[in-house]
C-alpha positions as CSV (number, residue, x, y, z in Angstrom):
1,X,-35.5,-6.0,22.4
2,X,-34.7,-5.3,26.2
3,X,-35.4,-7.3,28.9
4,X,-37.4,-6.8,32.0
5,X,-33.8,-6.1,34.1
6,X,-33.0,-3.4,31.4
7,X,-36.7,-1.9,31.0
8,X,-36.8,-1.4,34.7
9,X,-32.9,0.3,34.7
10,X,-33.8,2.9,32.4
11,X,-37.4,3.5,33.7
12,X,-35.8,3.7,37.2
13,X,-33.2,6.4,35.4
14,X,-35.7,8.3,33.8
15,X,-37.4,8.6,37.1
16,X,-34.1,9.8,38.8
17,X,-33.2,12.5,35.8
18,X,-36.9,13.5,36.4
19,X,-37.1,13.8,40.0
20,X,-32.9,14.5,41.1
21,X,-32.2,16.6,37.8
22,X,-28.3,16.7,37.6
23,X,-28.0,15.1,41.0
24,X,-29.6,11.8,39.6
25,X,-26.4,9.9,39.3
26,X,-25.5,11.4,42.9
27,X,-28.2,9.6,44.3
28,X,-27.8,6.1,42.2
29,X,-23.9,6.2,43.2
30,X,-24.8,6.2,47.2
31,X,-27.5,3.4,46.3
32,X,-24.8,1.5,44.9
33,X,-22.4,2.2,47.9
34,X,-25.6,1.0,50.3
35,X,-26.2,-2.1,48.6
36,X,-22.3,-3.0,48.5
37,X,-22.2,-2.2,52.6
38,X,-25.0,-4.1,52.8
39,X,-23.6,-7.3,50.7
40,X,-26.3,-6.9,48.6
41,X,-24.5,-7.4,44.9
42,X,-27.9,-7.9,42.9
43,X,-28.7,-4.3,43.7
44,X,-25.6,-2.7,43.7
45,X,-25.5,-4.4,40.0
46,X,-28.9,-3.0,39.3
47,X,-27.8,0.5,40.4
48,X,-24.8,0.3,38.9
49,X,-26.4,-0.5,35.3
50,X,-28.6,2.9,36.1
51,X,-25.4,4.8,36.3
52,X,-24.1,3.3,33.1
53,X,-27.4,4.5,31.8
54,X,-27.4,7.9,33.2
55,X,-23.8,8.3,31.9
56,X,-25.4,7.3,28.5
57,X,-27.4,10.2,28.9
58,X,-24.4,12.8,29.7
59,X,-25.4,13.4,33.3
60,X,-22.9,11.5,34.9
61,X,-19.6,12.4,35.3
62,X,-17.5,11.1,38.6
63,X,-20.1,9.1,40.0
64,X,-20.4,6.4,37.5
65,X,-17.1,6.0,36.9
66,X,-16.4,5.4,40.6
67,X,-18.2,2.0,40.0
């Protein structure tokens, strides 16, 4: 059974492969890269679970393996 953590990861990736297409994992990987300038790990671990997720999925190629 997921958790509420993972539920919201792969709703929020659904969301991106539905609304970015291909460039979905673009957009999580600068999310990421925000949330590390901003020293804000909680999120950048969040976003970097939705890249694990997209990557899952095949969409992802560079951008999650850059985190």
């Amino acid at each position: 059974m997921l958790d509420e953590d993972e539920r919201r990861a792969r709703q929020e990736a659904h969301w991106l492969v539905k609304e970015f297409g291909a460039e979905a994992p673009l957009y999580a990987a600068m999310k990421a890269e925000k949330a590390i300038e901003q020293k804000d790990f909680g999120r950048c671990a969040r976003w970097k679970r939705i890249l694990e997720i997209l990557a899952d999925t095949g969409l992802s190629k560079s951008a999650a393996s850059k985190y």
